[in-house]
C-alpha atoms as a printed R data frame, in Angstrom:
    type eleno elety resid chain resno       x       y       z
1   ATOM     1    CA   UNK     A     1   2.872 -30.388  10.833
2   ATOM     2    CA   UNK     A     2   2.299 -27.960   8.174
3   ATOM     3    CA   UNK     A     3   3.554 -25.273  10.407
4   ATOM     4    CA   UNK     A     4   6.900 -27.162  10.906
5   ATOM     5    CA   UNK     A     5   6.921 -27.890   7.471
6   ATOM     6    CA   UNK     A     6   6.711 -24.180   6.740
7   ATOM     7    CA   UNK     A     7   9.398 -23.336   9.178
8   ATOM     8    CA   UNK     A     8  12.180 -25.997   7.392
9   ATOM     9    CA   UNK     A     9  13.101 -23.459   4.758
10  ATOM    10    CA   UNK     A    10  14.387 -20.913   7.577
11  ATOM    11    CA   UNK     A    11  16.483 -23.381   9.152
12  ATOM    12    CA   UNK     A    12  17.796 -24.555   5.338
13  ATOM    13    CA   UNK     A    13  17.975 -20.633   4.533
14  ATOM    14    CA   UNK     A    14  19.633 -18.688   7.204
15  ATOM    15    CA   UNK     A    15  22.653 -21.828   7.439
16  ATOM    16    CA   UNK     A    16  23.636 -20.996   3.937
17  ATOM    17    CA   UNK     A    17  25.286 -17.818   4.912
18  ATOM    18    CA   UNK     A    18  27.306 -19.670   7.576
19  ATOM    19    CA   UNK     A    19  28.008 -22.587   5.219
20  ATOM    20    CA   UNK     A    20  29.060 -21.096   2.543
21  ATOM    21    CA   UNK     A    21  31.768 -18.502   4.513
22  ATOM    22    CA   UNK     A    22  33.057 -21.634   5.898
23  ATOM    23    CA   UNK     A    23  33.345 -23.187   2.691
24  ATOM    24    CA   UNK     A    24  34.980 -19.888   1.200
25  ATOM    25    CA   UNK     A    25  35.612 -18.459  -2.210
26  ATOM    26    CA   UNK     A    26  34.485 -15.091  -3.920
27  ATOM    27    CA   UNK     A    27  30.699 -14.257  -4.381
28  ATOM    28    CA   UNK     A    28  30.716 -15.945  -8.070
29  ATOM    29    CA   UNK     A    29  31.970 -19.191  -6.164
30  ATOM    30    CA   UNK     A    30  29.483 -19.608  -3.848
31  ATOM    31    CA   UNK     A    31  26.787 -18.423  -6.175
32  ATOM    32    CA   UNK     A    32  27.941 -20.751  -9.002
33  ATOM    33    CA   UNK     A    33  28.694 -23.490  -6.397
34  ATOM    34    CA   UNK     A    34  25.030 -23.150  -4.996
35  ATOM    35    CA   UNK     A    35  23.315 -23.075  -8.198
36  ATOM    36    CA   UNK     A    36  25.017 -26.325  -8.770
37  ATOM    37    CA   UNK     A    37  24.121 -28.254  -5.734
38  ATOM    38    CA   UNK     A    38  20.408 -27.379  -6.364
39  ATOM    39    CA   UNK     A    39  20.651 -28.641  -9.750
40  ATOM    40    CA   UNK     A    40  21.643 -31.673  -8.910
41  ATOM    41    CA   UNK     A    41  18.683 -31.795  -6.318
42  ATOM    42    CA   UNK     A    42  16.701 -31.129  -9.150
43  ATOM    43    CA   UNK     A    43  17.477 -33.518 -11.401
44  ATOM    44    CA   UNK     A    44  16.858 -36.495  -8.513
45  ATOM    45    CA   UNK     A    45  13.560 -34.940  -7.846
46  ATOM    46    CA   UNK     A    46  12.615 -34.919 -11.898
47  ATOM    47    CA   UNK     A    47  13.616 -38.570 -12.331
48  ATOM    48    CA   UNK     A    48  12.800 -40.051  -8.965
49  ATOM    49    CA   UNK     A    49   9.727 -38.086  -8.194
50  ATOM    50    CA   UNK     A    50   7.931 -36.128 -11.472
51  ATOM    51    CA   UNK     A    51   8.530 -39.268 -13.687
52  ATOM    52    CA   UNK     A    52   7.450 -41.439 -11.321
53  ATOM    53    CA   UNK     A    53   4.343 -39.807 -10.652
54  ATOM    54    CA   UNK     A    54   3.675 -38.964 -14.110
55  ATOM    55    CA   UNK     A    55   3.319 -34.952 -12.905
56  ATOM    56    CA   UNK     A    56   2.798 -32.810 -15.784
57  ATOM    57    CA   UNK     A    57   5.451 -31.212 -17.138
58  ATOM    58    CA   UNK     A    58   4.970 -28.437 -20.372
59  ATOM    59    CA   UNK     A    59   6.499 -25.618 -21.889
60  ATOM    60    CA   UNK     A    60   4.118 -23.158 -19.748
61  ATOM    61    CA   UNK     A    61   5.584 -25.299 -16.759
62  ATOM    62    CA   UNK     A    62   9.393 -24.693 -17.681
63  ATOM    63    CA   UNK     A    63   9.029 -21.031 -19.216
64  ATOM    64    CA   UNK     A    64   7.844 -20.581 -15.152
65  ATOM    65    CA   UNK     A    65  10.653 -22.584 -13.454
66  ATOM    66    CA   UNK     A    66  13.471 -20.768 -15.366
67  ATOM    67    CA   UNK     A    67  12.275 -17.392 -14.738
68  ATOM    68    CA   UNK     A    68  11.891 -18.064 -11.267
69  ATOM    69    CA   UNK     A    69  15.574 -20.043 -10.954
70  ATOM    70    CA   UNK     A    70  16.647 -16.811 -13.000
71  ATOM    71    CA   UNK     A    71  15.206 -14.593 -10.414
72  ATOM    72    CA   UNK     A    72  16.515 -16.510  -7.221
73  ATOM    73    CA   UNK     A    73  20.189 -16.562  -8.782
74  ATOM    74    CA   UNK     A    74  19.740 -12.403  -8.083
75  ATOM    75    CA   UNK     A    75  18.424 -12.472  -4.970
76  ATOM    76    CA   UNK     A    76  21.219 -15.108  -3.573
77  ATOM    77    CA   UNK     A    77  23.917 -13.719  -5.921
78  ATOM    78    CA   UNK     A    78  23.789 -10.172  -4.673
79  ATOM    79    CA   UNK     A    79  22.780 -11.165  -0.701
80  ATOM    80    CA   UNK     A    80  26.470 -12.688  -0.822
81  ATOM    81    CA   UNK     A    81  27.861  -9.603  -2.257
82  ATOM    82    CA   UNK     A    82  26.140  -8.133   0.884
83  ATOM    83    CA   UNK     A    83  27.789 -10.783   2.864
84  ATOM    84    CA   UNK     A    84  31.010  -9.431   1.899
85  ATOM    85    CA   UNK     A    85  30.553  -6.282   3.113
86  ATOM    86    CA   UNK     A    86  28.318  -6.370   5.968
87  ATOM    87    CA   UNK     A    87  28.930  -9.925   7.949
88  ATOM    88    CA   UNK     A    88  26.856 -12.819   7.684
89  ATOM    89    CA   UNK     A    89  24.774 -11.370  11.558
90  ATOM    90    CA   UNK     A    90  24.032  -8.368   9.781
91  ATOM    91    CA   UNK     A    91  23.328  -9.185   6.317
92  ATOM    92    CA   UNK     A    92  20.914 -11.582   6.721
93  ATOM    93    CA   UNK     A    93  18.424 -10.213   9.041
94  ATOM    94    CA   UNK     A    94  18.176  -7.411   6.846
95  ATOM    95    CA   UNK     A    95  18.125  -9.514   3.753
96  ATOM    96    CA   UNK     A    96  15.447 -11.669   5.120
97  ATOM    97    CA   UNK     A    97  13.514  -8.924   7.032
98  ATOM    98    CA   UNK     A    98  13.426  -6.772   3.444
99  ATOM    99    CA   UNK     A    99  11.891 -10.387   2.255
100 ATOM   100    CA   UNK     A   100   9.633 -10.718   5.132
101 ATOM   101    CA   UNK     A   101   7.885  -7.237   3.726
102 ATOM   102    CA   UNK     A   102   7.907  -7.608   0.574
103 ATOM   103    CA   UNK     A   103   6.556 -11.075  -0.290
104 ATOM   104    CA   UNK     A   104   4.144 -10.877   2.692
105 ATOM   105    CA   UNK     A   105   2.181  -7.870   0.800
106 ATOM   106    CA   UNK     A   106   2.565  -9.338  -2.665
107 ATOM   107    CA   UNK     A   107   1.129 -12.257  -1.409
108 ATOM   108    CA   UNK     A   108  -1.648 -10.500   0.502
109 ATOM   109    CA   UNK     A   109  -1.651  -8.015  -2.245
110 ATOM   110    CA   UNK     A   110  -1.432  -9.136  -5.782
111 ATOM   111    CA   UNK     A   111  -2.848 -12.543  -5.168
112 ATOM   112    CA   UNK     A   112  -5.644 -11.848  -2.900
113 ATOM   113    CA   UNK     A   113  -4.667 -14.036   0.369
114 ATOM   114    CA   UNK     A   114  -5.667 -11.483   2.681
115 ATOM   115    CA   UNK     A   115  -9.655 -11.275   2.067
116 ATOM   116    CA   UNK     A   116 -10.976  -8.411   4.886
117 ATOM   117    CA   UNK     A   117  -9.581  -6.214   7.086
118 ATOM   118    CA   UNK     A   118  -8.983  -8.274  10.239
119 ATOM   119    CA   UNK     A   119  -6.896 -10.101   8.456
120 ATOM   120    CA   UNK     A   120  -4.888  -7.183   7.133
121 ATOM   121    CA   UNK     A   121  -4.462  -5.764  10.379
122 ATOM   122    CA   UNK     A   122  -3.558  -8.741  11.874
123 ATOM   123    CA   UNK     A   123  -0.675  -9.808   9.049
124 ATOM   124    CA   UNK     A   124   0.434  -6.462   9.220
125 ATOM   125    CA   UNK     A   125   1.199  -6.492  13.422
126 ATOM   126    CA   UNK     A   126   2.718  -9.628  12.473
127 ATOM   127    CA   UNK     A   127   4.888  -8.194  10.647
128 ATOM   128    CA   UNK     A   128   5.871  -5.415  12.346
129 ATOM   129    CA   UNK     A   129   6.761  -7.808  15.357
130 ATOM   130    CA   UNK     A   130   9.426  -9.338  13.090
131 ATOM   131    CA   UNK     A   131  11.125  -6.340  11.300
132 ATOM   132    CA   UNK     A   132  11.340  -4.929  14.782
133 ATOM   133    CA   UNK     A   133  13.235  -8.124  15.500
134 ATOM   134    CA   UNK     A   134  15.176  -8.515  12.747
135 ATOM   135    CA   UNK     A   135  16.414  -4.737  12.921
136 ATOM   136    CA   UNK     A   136  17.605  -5.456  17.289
137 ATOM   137    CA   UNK     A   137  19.011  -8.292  15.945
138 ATOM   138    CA   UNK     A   138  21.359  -6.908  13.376
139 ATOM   139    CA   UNK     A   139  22.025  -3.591  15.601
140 ATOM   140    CA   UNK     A   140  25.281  -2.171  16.010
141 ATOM   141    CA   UNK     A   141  26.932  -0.029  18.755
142 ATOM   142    CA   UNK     A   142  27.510   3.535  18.533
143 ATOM   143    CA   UNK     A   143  30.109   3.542  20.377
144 ATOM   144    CA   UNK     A   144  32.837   1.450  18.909
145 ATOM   145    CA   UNK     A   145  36.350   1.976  17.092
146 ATOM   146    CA   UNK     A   146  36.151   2.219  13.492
147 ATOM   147    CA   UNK     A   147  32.457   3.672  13.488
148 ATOM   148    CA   UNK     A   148  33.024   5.208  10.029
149 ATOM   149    CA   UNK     A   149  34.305   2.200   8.210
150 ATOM   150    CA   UNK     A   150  31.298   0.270   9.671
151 ATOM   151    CA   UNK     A   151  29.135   2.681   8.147
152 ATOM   152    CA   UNK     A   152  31.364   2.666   4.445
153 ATOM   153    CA   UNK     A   153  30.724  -1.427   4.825
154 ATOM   154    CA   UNK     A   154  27.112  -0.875   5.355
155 ATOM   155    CA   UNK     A   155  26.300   1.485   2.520
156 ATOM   156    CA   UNK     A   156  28.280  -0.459   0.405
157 ATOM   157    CA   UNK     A   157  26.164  -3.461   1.954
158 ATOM   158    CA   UNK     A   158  22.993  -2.051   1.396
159 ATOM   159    CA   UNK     A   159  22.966  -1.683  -1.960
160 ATOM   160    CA   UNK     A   160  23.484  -5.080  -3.348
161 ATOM   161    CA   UNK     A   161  21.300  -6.092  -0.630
162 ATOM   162    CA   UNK     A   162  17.991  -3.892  -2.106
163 ATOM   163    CA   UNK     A   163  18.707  -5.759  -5.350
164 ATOM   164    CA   UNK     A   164  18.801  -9.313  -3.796
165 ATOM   165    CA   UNK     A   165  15.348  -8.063  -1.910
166 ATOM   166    CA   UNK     A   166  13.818  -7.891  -5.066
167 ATOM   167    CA   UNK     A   167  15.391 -10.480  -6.797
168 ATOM   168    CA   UNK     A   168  13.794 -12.867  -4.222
169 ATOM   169    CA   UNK     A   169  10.917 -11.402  -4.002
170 ATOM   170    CA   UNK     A   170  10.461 -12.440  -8.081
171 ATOM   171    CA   UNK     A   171  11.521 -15.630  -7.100
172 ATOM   172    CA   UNK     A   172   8.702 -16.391  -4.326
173 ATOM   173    CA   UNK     A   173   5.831 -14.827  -6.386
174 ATOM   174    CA   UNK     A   174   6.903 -16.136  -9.784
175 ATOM   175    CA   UNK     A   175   5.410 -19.834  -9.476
176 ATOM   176    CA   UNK     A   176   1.708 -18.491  -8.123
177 ATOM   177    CA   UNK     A   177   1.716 -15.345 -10.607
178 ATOM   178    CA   UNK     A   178   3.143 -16.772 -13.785
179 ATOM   179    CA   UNK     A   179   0.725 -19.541 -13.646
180 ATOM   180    CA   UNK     A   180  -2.016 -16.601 -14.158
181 ATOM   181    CA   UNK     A   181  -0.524 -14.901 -16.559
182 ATOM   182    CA   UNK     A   182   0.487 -17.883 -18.928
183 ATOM   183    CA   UNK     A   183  -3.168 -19.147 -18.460
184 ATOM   184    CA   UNK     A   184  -1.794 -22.245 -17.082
185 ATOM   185    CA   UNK     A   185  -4.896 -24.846 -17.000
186 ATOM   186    CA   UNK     A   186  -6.933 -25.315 -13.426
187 ATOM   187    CA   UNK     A   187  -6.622 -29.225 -13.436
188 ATOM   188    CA   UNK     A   188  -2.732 -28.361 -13.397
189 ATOM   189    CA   UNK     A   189  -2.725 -26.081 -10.787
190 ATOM   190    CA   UNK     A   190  -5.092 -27.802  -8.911
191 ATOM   191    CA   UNK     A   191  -3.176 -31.311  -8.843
192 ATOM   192    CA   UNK     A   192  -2.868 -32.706  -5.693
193 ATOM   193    CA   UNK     A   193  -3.581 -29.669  -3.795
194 ATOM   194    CA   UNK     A   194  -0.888 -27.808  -5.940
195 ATOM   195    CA   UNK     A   195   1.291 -29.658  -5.063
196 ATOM   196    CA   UNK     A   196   2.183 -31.297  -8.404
197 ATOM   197    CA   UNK     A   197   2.797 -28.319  -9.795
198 ATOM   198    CA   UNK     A   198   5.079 -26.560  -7.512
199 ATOM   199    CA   UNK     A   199   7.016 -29.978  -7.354
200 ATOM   200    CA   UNK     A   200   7.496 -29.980 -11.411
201 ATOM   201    CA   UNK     A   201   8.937 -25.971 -11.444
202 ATOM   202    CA   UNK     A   202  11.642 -27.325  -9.572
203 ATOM   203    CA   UNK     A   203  13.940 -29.425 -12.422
204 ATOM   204    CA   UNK     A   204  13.604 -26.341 -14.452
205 ATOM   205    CA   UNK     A   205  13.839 -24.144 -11.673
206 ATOM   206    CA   UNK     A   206  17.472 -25.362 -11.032
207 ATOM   207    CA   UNK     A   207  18.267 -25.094 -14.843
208 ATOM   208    CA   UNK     A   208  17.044 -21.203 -14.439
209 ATOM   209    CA   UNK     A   209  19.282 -21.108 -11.147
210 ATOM   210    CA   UNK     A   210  22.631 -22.351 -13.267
211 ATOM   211    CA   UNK     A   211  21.658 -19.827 -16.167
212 ATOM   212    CA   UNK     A   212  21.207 -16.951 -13.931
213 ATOM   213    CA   UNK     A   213  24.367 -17.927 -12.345
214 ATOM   214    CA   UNK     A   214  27.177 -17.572 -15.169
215 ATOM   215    CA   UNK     A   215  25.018 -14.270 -15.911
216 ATOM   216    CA   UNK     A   216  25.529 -13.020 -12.781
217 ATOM   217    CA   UNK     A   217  29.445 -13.981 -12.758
218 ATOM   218    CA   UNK     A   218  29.893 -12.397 -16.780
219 ATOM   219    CA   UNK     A   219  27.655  -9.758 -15.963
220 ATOM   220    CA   UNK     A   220  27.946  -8.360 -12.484
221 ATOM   221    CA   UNK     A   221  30.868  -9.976 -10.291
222 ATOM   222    CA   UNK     A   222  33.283 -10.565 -13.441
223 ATOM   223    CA   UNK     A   223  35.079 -13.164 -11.503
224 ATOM   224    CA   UNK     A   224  35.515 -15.548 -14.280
225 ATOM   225    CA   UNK     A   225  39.217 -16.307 -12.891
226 ATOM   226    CA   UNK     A   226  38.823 -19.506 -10.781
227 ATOM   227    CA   UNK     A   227  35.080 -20.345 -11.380
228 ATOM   228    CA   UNK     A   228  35.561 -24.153 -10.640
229 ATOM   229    CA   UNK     A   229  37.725 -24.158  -8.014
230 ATOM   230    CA   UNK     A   230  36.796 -26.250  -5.011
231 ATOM   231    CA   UNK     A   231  35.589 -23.577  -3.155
232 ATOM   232    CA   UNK     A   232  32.763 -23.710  -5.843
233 ATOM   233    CA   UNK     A   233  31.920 -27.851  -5.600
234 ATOM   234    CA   UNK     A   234  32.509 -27.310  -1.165
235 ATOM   235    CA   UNK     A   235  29.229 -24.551  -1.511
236 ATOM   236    CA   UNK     A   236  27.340 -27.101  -4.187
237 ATOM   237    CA   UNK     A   237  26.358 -28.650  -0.451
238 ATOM   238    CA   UNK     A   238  25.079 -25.535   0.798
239 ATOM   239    CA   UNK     A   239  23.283 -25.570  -2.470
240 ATOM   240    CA   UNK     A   240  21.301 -29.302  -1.486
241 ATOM   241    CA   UNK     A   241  20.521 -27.484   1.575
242 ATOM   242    CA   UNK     A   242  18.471 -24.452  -0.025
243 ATOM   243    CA   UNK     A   243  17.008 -26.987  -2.335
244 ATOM   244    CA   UNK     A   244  15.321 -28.879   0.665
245 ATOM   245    CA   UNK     A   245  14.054 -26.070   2.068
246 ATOM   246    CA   UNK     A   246  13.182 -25.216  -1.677
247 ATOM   247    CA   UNK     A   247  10.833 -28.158  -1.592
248 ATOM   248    CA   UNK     A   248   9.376 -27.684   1.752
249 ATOM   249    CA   UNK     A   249   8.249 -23.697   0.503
250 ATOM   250    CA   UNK     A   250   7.276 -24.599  -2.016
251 ATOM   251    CA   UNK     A   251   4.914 -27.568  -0.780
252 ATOM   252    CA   UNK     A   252   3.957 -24.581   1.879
253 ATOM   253    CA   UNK     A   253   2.801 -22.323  -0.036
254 ATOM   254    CA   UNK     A   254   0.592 -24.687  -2.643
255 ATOM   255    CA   UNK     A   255  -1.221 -25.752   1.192
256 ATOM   256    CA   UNK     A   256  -4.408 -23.841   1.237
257 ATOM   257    CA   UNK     A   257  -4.333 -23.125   5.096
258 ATOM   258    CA   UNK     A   258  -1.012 -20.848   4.347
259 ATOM   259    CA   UNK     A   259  -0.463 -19.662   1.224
260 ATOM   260    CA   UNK     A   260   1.983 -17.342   0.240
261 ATOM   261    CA   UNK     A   261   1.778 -14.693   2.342
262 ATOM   262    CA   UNK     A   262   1.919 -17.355   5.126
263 ATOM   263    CA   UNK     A   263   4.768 -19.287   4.168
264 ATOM   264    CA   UNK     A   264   7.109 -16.750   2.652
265 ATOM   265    CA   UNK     A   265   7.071 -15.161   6.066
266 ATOM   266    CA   UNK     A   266   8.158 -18.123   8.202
267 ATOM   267    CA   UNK     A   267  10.347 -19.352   5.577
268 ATOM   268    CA   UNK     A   268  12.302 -15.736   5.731
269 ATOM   269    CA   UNK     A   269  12.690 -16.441   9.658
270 ATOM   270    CA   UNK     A   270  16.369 -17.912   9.228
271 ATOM   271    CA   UNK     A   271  17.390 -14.666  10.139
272 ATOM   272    CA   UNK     A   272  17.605 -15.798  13.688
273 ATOM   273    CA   UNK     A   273  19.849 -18.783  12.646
274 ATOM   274    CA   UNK     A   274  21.819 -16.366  10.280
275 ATOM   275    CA   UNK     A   275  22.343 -14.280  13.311
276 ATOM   276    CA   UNK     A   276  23.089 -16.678  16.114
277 ATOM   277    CA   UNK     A   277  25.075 -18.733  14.039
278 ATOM   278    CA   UNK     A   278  27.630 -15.953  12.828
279 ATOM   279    CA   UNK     A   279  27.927 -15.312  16.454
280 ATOM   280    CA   UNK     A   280  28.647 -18.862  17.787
281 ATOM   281    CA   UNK     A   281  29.894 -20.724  14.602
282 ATOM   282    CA   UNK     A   282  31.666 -17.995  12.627
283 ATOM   283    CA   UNK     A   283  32.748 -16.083  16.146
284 ATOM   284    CA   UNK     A   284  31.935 -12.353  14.400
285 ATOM   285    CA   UNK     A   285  32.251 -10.335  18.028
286 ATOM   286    CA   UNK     A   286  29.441  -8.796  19.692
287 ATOM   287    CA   UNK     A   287  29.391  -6.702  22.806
288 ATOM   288    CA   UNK     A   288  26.909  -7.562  25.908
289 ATOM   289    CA   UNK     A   289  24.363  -4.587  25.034
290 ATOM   290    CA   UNK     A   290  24.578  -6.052  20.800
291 ATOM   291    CA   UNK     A   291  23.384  -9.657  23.007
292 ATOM   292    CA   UNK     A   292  20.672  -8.606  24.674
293 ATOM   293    CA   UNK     A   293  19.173  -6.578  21.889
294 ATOM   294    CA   UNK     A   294  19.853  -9.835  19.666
295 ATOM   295    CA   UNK     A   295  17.957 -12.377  22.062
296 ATOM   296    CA   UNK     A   296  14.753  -9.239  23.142
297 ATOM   297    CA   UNK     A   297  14.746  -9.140  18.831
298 ATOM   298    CA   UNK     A   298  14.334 -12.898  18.693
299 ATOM   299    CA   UNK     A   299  11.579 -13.002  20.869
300 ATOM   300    CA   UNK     A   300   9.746 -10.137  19.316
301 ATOM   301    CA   UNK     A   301  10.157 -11.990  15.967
302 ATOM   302    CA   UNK     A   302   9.501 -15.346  17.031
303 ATOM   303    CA   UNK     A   303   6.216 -13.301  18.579
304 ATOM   304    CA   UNK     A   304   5.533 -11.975  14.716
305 ATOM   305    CA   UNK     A   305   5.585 -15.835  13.848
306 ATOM   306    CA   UNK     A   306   3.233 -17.076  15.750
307 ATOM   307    CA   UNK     A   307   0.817 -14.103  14.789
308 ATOM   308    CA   UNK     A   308   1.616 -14.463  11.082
309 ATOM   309    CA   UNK     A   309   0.793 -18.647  11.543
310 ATOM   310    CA   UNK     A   310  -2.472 -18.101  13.380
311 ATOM   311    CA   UNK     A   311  -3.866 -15.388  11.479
312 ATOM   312    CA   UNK     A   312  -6.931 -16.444  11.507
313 ATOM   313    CA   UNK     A   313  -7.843 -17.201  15.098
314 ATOM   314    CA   UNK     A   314  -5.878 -13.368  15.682
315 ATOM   315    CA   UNK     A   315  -8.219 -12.317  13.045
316 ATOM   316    CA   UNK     A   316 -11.181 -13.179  14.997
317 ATOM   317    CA   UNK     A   317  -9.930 -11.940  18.133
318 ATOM   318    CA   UNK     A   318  -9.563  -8.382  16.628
């Protein structure tokens, strides 16, 4: 169950790109929109499940959720920018692979989930298996018209796309490294398995998500025409979707048996979604040899998963 739990966010995750081209509007739509569909998930879960429960909720607490909400409004900001340029089969493998990385070795890293060498060996084939995956899966041919505007899009793709890597990547780690750094108290963190306290982040999370979001449309888009058009309260939907698999990583990662090394991973696996559903919902073409490549990289990858949600019985085995 926790491994299914674990695996919601990638299902929630690599729809939004397909939801939220469906839905239309610019970049500073969808972003805005999004941002405002996960606020209103996180007022519900403030007043019908922190209050309830009487979970903690301090200044430490909200200083954490708005940096993180902040930080995610990046990352999801500038992967749409990427979606712009690069198609929603392309962008998000390499959005989510970049993720896969990146919070897999802070995780293993920085907080210290990855104890000996076995286990560093084992997360890092793990890996491996799913960038090699992710990068079949969002392959192009060489051999097709228009070869140098593909490659224009791409740079141009790439570059918002490094930013929205790292913006996420701030986003995942904030909760679990903040805590330390703000000296935020053990019978906190320890609540119910951790999970009180990744459960009260959210509220302010969201408020951090709507902040970031006008930033992000004043600062870097400057699409201020239009901002509340309905193209912006259609992708508030696709915004209740993230949140749920919000809650679900969140929940993940606060579980001792997977941490967040563990659950960052197979929460970035909605790459496969991102790609198959561009294909069959949003009908971007692909030729027979792009096809195989896509369903030999999703194979690979869903290899990587299994590795990375076993490590320790692959540990052992190495």
């Amino acid at each position: 169950m926790a491994i299914l739990l674990a695996l919601v966010p990638s299902l929630c995750w690599g729809s939004i790109g397909l939801f939220s081209t469906k839905f239309g509007g610019n970049s500073s739509q969808q972003t805005l929109g999004l941002t405002f569909g996960g606020l209103i998930f996180g007022i519900l879960t403030y007043f019908m499940w922190v209050l309830p429960h009487n979970y903690v909720m301090n200044s430490k607490i909200i200083l954490i959720g708005l940096i993180s909400g902040i930080l995610w409004t990046v990352g999801q900001g500038f992967q749409f920018v990427g979606i712009k340029s690069m198609g929603v089969s392309r962008a998000v493998p390499l959005s989510m692979t970049s993720q896969i990385v990146g919070n897999a070795l802070l995780g293993a890293s920085i907080l210290g989930e990855w104890q000996d060498a076995q286990t560093w060996i084992t997360g890092i084939i793990g890996i491996i298996l799913i960038v090699i995956g992710a990068v079949w899966i969002q392959t192009e041919d060489k051999d097709k018209k228009g070869e140098d505007d593909k490659k224009k899009r791409s740079l141009s793709g790439y570059v918002p796309l490094t930013f929205s890597t790292l913006g996420f990547m701030g986003y995942f780690i904030a909760p679990k490294l903040l805590q330390r750094w703000l000296h935020v108290s053990d019978a906190i963190i320890n609540a119910d398995h951790g999970v009180q306290y990744m459960i009260s982040i959210i509220f302010p999370q969201s408020i951090g998500m709507v902040i970031g979001g006008f930033l992000f449309v004043y600062l870097i888009t400057h699409e201020t025409k239009n901002m509340f058009d309905l193209s912006t309260w259609k992708n508030s939907i696709t915004g209740f979707i993230w949140a749920i698999g919000n809650v679900a990583m969140f929940i993940s990662i606060a579980n001792p048996n997977l941490g967040q090394a563990v659950s960052s991973t197979l929460s970035s696996l909605g790459f496969i979604v991102g790609a198959f559903g561009g294909i069959f919902i949003l009908h971007e073409t692909k030729t027979s040899h792009q096809m195989k490549l896509i369903t030999a990289g999703t194979l690979i990858a869903v290899l990587g998963a299994v590795v990375m949600s076993n490590l320790s019985f692959f540990a052992q085995i190495i």
